[in-house]
DSSP file (Angstrom, degrees, kcal/mol; ACC not computed):
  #  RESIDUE AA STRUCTURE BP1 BP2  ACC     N-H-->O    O-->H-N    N-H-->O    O-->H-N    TCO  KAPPA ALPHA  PHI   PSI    X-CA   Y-CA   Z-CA
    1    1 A X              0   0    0      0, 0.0     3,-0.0     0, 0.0     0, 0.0   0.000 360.0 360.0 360.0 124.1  -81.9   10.7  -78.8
    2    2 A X        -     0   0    0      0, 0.0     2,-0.3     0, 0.0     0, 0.0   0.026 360.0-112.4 -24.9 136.4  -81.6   13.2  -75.8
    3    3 A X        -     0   0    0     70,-0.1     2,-0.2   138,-0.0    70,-0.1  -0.859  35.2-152.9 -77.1 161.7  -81.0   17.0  -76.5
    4    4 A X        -     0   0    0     -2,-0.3    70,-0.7    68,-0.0     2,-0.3  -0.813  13.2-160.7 -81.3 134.9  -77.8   17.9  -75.3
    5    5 A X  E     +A   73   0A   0     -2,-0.2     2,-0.5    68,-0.2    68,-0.2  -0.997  13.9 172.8-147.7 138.2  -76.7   21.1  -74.3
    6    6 A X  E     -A   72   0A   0     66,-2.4    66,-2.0    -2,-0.3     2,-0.4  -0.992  16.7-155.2-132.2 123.5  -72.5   22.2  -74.1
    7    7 A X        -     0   0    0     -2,-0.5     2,-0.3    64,-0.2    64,-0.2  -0.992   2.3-156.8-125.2 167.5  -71.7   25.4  -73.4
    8    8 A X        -     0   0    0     -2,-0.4    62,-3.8    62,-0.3     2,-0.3  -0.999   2.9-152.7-177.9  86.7  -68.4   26.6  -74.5
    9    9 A X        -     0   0    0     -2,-0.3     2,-0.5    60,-0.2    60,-0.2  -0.587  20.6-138.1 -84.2 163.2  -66.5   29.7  -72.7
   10   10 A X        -     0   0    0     -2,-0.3     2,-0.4   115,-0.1   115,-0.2  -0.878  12.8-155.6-111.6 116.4  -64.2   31.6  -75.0
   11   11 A X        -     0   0    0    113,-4.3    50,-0.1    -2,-0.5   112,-0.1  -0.829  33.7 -86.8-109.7 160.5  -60.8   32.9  -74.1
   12   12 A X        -     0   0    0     -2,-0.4     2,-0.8    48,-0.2    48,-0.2  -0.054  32.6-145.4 -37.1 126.0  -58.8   35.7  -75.6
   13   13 A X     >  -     0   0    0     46,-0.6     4,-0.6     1,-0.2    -1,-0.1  -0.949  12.4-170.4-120.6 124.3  -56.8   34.7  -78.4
   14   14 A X  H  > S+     0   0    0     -2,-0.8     4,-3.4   109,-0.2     5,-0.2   0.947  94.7  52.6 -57.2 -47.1  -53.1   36.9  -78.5
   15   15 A X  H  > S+     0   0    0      2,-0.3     4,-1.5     1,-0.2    -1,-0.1   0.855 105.2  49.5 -48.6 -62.4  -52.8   35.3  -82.1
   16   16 A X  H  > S+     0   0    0      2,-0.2     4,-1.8     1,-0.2     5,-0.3   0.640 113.8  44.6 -48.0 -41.7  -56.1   36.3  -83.4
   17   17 A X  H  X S+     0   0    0     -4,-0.6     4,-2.8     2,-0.2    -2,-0.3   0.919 106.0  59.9 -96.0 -23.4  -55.6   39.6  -82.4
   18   18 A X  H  X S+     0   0    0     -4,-3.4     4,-2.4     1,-0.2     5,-0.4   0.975 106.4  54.6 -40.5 -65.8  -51.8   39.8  -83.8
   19   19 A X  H  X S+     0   0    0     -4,-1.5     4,-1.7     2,-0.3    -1,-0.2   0.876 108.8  41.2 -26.1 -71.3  -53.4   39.0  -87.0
   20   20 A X  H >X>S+     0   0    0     -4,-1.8     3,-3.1     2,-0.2     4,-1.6   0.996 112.3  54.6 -74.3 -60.8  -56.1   41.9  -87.2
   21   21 A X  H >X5S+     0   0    0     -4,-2.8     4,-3.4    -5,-0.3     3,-1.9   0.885 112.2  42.4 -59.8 -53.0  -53.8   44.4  -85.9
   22   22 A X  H 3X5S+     0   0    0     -4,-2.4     4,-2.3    -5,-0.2    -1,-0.3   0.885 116.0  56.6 -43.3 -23.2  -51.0   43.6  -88.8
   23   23 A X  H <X5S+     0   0    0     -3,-3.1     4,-1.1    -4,-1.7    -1,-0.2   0.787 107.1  39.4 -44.3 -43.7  -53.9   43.4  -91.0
   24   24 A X  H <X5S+     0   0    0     -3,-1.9     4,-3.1    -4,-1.6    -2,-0.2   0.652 115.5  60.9-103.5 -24.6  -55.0   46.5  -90.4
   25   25 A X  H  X<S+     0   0    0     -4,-3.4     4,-0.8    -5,-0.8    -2,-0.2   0.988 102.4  52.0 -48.3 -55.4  -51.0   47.8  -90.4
   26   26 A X  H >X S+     0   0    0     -4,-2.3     3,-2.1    -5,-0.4     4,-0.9   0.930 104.4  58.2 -63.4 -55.9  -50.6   46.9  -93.3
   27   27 A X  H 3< S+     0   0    0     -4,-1.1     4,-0.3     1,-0.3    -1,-0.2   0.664 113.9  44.1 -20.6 -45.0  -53.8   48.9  -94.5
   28   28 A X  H 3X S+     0   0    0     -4,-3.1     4,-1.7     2,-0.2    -1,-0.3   0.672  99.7  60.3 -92.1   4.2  -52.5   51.3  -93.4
   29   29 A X  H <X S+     0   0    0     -3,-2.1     4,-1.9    -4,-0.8    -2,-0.2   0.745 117.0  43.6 -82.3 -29.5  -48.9   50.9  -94.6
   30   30 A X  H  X S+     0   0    0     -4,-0.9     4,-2.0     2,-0.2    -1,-0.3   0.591 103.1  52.9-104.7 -21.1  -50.6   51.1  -98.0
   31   31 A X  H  > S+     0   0    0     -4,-0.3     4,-3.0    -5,-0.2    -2,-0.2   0.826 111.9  59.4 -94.9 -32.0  -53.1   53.8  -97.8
   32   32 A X  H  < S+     0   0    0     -4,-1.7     3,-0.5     2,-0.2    -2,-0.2   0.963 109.6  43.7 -42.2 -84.9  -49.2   55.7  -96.4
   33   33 A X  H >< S+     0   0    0     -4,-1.9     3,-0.6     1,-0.3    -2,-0.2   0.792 117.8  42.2 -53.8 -43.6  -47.6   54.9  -99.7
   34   34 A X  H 3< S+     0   0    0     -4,-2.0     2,-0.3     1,-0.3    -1,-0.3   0.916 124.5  28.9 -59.7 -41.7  -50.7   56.0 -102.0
   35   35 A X  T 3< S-     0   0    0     -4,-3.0    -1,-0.3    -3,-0.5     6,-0.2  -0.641  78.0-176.1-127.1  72.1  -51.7   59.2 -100.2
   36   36 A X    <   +     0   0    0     -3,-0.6     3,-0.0    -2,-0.3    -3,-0.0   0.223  48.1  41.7 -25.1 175.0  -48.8   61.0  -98.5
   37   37 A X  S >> S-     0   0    0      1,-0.1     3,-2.4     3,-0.1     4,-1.4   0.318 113.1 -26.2  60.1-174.3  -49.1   63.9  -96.6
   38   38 A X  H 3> S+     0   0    0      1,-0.3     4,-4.1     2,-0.2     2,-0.8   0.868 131.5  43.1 -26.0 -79.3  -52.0   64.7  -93.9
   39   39 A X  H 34 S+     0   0    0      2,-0.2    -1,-0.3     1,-0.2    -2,-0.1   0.022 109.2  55.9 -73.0  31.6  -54.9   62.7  -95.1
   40   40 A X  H <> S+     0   0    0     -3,-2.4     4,-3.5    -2,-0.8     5,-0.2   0.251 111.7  44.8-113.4 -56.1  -53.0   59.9  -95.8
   41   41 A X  H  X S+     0   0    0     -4,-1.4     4,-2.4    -6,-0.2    -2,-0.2   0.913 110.9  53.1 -27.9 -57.3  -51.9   60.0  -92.2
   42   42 A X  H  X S+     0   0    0     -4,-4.1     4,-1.0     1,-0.2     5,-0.3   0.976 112.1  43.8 -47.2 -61.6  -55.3   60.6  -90.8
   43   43 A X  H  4 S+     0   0    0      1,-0.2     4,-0.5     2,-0.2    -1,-0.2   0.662 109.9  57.9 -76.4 -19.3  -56.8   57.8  -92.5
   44   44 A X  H  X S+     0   0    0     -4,-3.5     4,-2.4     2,-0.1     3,-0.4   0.964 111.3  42.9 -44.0 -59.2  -53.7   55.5  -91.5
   45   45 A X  H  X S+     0   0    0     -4,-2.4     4,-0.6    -3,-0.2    -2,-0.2   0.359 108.3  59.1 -70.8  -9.8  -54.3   56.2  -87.9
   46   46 A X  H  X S+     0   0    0     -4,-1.0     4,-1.2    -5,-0.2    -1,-0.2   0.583 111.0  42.7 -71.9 -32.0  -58.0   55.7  -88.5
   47   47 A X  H  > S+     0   0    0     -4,-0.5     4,-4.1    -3,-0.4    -2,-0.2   0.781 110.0  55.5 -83.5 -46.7  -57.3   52.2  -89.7
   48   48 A X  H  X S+     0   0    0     -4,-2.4     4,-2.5    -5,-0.2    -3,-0.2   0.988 111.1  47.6 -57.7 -44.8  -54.9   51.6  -87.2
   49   49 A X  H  X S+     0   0    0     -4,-0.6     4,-1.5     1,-0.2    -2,-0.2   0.939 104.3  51.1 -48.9 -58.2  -57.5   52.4  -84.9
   50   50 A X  H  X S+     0   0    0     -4,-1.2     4,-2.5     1,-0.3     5,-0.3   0.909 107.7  61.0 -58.3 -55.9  -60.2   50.6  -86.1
   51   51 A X  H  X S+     0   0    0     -4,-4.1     4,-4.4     2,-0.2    -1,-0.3   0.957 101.5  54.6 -48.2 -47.5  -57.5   47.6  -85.9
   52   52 A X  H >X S+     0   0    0     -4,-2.5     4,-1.3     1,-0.2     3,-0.5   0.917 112.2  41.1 -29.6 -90.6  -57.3   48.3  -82.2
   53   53 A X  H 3X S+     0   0    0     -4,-1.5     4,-1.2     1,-0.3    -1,-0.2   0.604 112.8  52.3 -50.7 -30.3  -61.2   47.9  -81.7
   54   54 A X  H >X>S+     0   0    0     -4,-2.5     4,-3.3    -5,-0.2     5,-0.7   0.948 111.9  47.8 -55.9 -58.5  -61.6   44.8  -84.0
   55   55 A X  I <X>S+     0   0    0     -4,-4.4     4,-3.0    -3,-0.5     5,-2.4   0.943 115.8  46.1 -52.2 -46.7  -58.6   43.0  -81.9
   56   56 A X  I 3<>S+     0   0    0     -4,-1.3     6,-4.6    -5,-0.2     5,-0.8   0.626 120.4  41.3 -40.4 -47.4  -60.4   44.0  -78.6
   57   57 A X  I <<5S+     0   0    0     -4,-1.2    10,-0.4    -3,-0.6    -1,-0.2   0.531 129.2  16.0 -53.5 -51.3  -63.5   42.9  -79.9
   58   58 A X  I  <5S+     0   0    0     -4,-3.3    -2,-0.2    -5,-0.2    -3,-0.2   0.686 132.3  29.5-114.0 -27.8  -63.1   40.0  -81.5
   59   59 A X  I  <<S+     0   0    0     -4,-3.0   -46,-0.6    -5,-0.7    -3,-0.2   0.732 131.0  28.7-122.9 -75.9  -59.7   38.5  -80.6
   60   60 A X  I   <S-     0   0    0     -5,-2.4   -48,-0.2   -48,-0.2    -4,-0.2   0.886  82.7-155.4 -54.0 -63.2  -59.3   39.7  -77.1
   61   61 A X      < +     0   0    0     -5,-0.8    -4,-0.2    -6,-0.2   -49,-0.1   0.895  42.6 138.2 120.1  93.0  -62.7   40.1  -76.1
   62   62 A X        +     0   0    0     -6,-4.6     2,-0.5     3,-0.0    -5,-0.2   0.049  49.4  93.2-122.1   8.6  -62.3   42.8  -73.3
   63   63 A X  S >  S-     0   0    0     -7,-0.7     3,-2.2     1,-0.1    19,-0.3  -0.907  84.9-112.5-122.8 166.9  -65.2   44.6  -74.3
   64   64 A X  T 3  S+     0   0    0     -2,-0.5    19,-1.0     1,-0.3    18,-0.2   0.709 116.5  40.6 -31.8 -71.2  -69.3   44.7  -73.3
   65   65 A X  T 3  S+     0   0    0     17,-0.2    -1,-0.3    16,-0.2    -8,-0.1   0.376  86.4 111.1 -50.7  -9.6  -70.2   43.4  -76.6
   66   66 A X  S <  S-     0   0    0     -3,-2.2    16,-2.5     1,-0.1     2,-0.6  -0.367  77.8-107.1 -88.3 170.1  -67.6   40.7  -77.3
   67   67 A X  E     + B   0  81A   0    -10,-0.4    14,-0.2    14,-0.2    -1,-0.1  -0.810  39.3 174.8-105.2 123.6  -68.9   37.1  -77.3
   68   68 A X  E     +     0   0A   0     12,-2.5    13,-0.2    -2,-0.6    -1,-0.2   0.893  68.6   6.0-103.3 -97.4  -67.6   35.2  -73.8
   69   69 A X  E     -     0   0A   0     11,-0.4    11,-1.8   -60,-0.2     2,-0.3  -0.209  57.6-151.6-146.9 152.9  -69.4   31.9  -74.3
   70   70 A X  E     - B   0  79A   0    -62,-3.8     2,-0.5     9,-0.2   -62,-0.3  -0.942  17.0-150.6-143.8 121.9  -71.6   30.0  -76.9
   71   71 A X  E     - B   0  78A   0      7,-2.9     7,-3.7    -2,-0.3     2,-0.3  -0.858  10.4-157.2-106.5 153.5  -74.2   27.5  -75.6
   72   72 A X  E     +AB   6  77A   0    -66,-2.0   -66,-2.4    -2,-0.5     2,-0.2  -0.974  22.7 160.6-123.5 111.2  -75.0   24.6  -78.0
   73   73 A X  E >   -AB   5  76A   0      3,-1.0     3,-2.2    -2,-0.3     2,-0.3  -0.791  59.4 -50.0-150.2 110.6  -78.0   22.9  -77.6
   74   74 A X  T 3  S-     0   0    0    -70,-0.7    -1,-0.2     1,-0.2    67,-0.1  -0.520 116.0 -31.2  31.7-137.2  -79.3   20.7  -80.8
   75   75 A X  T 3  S+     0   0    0     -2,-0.3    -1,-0.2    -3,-0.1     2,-0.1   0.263 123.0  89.5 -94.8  -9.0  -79.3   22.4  -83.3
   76   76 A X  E <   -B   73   0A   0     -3,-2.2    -3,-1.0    14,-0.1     2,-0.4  -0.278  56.1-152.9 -89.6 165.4  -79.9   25.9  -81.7
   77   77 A X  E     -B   72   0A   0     12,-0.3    12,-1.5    -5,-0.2     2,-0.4  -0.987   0.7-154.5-142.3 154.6  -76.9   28.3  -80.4
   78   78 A X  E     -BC  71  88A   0     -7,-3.7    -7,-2.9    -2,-0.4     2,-0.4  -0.997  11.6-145.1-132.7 121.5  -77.0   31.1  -77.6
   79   79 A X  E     -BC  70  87A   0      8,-0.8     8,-1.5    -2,-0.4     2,-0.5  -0.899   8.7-160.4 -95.7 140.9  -74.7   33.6  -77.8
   80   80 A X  E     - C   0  86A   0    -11,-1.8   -12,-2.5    -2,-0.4   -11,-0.4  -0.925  12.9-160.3-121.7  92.9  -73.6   34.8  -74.2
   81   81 A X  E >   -B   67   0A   0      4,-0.9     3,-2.8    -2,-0.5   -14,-0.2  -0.283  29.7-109.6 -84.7 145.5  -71.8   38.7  -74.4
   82   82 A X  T 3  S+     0   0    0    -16,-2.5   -17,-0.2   -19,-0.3   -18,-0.2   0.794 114.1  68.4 -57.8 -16.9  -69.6   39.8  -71.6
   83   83 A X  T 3  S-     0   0    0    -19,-1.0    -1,-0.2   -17,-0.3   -18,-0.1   0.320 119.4-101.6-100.8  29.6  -71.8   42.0  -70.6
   84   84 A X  S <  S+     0   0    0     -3,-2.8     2,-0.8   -20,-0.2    -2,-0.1   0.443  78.6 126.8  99.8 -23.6  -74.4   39.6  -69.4
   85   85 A X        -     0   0    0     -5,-0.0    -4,-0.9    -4,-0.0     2,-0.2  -0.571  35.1-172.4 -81.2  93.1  -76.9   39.7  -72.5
   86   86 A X  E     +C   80   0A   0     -2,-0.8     2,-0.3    -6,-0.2    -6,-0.2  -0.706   6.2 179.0 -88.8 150.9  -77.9   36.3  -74.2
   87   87 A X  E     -C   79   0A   0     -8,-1.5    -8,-0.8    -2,-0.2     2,-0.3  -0.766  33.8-122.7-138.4 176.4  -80.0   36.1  -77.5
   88   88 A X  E     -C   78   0A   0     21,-0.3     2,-0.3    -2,-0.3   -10,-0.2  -0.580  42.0-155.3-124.3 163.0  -80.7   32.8  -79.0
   89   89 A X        -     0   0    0    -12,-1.5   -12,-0.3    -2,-0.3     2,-0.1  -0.900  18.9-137.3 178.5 116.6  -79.2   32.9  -82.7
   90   90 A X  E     -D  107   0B   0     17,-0.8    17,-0.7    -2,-0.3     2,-0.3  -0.405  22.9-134.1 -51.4 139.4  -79.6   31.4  -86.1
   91   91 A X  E     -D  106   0B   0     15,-0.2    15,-0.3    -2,-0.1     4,-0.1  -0.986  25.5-119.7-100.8 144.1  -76.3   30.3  -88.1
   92   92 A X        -     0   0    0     13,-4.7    13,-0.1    -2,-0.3    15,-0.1  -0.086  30.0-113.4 -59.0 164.7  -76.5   31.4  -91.8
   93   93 A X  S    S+     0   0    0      1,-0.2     2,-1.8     2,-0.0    -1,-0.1   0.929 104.6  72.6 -31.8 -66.4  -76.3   28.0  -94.2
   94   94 A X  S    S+     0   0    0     10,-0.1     2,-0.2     2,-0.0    -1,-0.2  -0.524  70.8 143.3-107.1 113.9  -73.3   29.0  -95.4
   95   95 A X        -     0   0    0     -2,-1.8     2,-0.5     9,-0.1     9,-0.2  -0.689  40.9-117.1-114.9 174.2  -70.2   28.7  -92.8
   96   96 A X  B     +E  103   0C   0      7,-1.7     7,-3.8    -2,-0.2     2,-0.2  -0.957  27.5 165.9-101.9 111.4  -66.6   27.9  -92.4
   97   97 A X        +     0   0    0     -2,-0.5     6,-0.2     5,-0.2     2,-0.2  -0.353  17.6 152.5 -93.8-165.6  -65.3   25.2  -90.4
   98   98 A X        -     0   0    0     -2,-0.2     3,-0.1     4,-0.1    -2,-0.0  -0.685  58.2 -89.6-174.1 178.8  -61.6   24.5  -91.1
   99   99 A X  S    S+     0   0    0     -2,-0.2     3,-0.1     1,-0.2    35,-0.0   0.458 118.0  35.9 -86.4  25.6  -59.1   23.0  -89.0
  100  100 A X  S    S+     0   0    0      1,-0.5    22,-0.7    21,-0.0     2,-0.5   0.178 123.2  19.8-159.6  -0.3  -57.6   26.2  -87.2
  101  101 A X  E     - F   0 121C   0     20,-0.2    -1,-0.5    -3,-0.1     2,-0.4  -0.905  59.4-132.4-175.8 171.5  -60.7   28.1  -86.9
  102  102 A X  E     - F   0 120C   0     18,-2.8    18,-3.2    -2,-0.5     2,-0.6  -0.958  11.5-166.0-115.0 107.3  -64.7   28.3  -86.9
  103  103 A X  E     +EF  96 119C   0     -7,-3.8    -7,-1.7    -2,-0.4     2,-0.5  -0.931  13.6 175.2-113.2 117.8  -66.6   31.0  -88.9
  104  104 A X  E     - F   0 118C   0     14,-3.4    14,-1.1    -2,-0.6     2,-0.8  -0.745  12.8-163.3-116.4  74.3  -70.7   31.1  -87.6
  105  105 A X  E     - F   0 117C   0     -2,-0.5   -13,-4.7    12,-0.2    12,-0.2  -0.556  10.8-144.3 -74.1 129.4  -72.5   33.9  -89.3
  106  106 A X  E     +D   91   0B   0     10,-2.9     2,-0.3    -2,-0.8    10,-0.2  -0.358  18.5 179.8 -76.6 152.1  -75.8   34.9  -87.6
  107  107 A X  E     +D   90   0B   0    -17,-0.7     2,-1.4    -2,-0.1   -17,-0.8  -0.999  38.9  16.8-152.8 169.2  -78.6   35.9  -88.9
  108  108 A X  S    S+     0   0    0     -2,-0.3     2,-0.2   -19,-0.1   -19,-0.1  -0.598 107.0  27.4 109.8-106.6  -82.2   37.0  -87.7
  109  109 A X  S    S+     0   0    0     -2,-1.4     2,-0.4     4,-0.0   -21,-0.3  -0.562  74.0 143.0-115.6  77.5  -82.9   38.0  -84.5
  110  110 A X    >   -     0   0    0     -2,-0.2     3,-1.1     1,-0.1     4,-0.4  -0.892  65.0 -83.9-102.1 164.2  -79.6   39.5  -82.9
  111  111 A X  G >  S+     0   0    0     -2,-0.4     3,-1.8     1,-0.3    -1,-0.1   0.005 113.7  17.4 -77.1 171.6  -80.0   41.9  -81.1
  112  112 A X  G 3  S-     0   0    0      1,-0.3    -1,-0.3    -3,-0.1    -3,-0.0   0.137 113.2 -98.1  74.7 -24.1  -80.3   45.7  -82.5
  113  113 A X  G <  S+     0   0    0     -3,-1.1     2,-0.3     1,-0.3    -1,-0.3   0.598  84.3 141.9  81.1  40.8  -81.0   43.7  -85.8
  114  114 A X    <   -     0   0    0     -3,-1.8    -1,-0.3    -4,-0.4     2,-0.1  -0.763  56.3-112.3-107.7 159.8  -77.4   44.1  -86.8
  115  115 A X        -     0   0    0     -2,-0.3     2,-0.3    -6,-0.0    -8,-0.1  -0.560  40.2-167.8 -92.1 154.7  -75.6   41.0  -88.7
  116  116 A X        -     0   0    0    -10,-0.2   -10,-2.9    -2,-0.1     2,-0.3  -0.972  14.4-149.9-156.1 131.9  -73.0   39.4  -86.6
  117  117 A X  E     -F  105   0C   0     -2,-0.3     2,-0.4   -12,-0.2   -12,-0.2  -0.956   4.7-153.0-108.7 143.4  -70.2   37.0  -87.0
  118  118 A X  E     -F  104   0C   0    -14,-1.1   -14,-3.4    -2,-0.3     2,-0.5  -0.934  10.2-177.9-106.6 121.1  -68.7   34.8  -84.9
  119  119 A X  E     -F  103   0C   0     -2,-0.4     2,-0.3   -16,-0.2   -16,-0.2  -0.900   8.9-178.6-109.5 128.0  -65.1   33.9  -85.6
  120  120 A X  E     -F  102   0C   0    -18,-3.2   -18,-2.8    -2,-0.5     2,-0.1  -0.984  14.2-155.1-127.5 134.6  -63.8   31.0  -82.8
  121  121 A X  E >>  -F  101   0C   0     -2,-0.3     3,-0.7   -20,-0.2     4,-0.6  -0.397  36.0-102.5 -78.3-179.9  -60.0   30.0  -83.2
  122  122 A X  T 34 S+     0   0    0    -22,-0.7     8,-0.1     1,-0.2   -21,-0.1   0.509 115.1  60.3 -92.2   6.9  -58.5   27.0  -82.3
  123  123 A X  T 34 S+     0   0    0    -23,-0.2  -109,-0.2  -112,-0.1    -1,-0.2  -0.086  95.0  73.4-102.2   9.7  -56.8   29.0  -78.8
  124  124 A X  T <4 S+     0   0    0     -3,-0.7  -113,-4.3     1,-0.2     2,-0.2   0.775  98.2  24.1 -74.8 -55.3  -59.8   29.6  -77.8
  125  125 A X  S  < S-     0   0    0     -4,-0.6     2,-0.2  -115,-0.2    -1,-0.2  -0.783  89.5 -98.4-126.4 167.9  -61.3   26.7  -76.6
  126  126 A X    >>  -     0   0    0     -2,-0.2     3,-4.7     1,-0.1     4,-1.2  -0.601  53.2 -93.3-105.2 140.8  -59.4   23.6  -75.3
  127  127 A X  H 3> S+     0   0    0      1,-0.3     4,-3.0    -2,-0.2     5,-0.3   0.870 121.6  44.9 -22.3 -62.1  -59.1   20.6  -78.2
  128  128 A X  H 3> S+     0   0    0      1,-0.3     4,-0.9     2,-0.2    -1,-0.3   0.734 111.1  47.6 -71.5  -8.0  -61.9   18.8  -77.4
  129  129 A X  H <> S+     0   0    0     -3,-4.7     4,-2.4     2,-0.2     3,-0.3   0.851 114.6  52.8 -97.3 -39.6  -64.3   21.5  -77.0
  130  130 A X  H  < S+     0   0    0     -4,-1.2    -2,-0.2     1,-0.3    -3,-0.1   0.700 104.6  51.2 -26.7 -58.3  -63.1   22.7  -80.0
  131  131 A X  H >X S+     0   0    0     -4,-3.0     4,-2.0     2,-0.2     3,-0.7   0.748 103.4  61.9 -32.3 -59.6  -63.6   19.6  -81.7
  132  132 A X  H 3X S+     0   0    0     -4,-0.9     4,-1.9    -3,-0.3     5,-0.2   0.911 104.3  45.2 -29.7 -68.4  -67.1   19.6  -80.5
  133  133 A X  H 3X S+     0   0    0     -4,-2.4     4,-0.5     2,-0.2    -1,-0.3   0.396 106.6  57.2 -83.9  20.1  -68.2   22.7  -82.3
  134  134 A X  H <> S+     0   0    0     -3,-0.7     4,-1.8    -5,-0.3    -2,-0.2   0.811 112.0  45.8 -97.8 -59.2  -66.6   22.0  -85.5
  135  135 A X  H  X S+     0   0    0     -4,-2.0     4,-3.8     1,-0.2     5,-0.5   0.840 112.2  45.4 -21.2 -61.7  -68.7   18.8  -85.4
  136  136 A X  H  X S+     0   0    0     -4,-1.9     4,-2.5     1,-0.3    -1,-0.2   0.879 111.7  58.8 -87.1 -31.1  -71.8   20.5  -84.4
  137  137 A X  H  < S+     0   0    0     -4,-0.5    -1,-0.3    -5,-0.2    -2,-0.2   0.978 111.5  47.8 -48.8 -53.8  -71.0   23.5  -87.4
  138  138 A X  H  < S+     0   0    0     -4,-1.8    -2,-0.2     1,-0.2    -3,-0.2   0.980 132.1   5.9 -64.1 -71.5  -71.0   21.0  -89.6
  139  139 A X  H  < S-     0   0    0     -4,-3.8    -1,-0.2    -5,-0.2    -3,-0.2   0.571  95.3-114.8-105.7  14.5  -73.6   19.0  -89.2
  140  140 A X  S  < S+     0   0    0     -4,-2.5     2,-0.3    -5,-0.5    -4,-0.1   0.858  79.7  76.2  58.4  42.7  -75.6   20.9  -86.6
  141  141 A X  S    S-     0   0    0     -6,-0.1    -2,-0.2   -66,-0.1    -1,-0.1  -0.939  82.3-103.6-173.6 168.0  -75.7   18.7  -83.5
  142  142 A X        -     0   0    0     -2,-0.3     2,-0.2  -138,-0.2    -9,-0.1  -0.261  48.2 -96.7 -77.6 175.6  -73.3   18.0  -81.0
  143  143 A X        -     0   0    0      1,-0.1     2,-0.3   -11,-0.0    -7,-0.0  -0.551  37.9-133.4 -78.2 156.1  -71.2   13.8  -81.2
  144  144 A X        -     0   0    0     -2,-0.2     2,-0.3     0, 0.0    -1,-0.1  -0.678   3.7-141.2 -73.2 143.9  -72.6   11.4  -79.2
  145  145 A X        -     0   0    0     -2,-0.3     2,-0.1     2,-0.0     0, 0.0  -0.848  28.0-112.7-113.5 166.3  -70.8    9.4  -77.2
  146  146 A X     >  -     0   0    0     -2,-0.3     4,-0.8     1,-0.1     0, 0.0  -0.518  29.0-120.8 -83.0 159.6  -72.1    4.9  -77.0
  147  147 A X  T  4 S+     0   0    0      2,-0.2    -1,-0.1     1,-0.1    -2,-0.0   0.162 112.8  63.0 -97.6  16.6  -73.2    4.4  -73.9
  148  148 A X  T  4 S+     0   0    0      2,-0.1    -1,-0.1     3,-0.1    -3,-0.0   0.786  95.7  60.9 -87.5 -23.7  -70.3    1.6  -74.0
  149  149 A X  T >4 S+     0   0    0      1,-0.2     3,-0.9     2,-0.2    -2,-0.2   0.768  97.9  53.9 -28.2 -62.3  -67.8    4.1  -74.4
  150  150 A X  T 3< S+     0   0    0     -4,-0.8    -1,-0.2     1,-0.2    -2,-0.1   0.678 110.3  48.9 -77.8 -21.6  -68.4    6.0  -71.1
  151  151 A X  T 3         0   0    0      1,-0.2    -1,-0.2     0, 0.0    -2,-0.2   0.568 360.0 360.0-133.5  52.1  -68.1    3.0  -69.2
  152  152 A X    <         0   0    0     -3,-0.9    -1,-0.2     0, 0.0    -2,-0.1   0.181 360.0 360.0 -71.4 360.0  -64.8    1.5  -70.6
């Protein structure tokens, strides 16, 4: 069998980032009721914050770092950062596939040596590319198509 190589840009998911930032509302909504007064505030608005940069990061991905594209090629993955920068990237054993979203923790050699996850929703990528990398999480190579398939 050929290798195969897909790559796979990533748009901005509104949903995704709705998500963290109530997440992280709510975090703070609770850290309110336990510790009134100044330093329950500070550390609300620290959380809130933090939600900001997560959504930005991760959901939106409007910043340097954030992961634009993932190329797929056997069994190996390239992560592709907005800011130009590619590494080549192990996924840990143990991931999440599900039907509504894709959890790829890295490990190894990213860069800086710091551990990184990749969270892909399903409003990310268009069904069928979607499809694709839930396949290839799972079993760690992309579907084949028959070569009677393609010329039906």
């Amino acid at each position: 069998m050929t290798a195969r190589r897909l790559r796979l840009e990533l748009e901005p998911s509104a949903l995704l980032a709705a998500v963290i930032l109530a997440a992280h509302g709510a975090a703070a909504a609770c850290v309110l009721l336990v510790m009134p007064g100044m330093a329950g505030t500070l550390i609300a608005a620290a959380l809130v914050g933090l939600g900001a940069m997560a959504a930005a990061t991760r959901a939106l991905l409007s910043t340097r770092g954030s992961v634009c594209a993932l190329e797929l090629e056997g069994s190996g993955l390239t992560v592709c950062l907005a800011d130009g920068k590619r590494f080549a990237a192990e996924v840990a054993p143990r991931r999440y596939v599900g039907r509504h979203l894709v959890i790829l923790p890295l490990r190894g050699n990213t860069p800086r040596g710091m551990r990184r996850t990749i969270l892909v929703t399903r409003d990310m990528l268009g069904s069928d590319a979607f499809r694709r990398l839930r396949v290839w999480a799972l079993w760690g190579k992309l579907p084949a198509v028959a070569a009677k398939q393609l010329a039906a």
